[in-house]
C-alpha positions in Angstrom: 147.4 121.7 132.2 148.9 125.1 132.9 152.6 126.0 134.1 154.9 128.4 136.2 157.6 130.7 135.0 159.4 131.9 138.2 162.6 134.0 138.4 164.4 135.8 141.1 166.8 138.9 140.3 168.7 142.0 141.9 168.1 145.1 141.7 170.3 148.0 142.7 167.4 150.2 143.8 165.3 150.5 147.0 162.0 148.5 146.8 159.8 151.4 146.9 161.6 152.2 143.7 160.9 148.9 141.8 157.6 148.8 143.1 156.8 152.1 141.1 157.9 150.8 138.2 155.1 148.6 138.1 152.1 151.2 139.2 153.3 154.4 137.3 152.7 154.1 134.3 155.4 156.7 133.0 158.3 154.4 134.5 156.6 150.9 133.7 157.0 152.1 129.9 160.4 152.7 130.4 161.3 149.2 130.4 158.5 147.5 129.1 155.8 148.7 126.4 154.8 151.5 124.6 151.6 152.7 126.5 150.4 151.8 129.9 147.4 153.3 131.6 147.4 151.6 135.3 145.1 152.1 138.2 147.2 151.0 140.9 144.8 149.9 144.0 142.7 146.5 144.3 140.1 146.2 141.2 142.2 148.8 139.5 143.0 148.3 135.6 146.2 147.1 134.3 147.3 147.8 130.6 149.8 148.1 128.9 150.6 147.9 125.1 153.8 145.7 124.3 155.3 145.5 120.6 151.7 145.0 119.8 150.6 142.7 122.2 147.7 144.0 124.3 148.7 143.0 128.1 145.0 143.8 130.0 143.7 142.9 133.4 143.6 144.1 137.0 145.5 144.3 140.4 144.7 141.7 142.3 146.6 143.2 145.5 149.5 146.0 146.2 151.2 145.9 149.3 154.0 148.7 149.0 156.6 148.0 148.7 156.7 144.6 149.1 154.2 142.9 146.8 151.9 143.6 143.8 149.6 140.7 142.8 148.2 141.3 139.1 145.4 139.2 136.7 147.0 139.2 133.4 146.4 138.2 129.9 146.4 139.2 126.3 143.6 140.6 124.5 142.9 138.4 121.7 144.8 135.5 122.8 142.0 132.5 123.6 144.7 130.9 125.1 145.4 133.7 127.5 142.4 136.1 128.0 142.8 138.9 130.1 143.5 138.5 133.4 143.3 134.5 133.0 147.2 134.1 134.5 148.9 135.6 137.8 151.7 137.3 138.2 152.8 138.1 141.6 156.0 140.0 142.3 158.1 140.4 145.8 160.2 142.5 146.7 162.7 142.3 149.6 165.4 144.8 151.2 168.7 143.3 150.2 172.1 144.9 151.0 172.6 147.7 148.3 169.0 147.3 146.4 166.0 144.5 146.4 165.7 140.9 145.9 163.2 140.6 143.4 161.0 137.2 143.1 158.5 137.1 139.9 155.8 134.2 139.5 153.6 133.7 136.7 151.0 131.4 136.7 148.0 129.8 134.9 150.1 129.6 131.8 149.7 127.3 129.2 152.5 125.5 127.9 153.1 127.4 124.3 152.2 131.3 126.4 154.7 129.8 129.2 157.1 129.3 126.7 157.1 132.8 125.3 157.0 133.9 128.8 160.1 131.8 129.8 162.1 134.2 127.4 160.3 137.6 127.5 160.6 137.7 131.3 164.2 137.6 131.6 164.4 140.1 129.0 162.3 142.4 130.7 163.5 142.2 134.0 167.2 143.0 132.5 165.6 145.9 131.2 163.7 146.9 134.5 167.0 146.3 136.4 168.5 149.2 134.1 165.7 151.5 134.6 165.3 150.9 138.7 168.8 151.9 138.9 168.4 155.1 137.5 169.7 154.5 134.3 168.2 153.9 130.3 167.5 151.3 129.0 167.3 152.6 125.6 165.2 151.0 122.9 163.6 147.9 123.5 165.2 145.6 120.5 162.1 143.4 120.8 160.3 146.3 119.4 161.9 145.6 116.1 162.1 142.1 116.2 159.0 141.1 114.2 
């Protein structure tokens, strides 16, 4: 049986903004992985290299700025393959930045625990970077 993670954060950036930093792959690095190549249109590819893990799939659907729908998974990981989950991510206008909503779906219960604390530790580190600012390094890089 497979599980959600869902979270919902602000960000003090306009949505266009956050939505790049999930389709370029120069400012998805800057809060999460060490290499990303992105194709950021239906069909396109989605990778990106995180402390080792190998993140690979697709977009599913972009609709700037307000939604990006990506198949995701882990190269390597049976119980994950690429682009075996969801991940869909909104993003509203909210006074002074956007509302953003994250789903992940299709995950089962061991990946959605990992999930459960990687996402919140990502999307702190996205809220830095949106905003203009750095995030520095990534102390999950260093973790192992």
């Amino acid at each position: 049986m497979s599980e959600s993670y869902s979270t919902s954060l602000f960000i003090a950036a306009a949505p266009e903004t956050v939505f790049d930093h999930f389709t370029r792959p120069d400012l998805l690095v800057r809060w999460m992985g060490d290499h990303a190549r992105l194709a950021a249109k239906e069909g396109g590819l989605f990778s990106v290299d995180i402390n080792g893990v190998l993140i690979r799939g697709s977009y599913v659907s972009l609709d700037r700025p307000s939604r990006i729908e990506i198949a995701w998974g882990e190269a390597g990981n049976q119980m994950m393959p690429p682009g075996a989950t969801r991940l869909v991510v909104t993003l509203a206008e909210e006074a002074g930045g956007t509302r953003l909503n994250l789903q992940h779906s299709g995950l089962m219960p061991e990946e959605a625990a990992k999930h459960a604390i990687g996402w919140p530790h990502f999307l702190s580190r996205l809220a830095i970077a949106a905003a203009g600012s750095d995030p520095g390094p990534d102390p999950f890089a260093n973790a192992g």
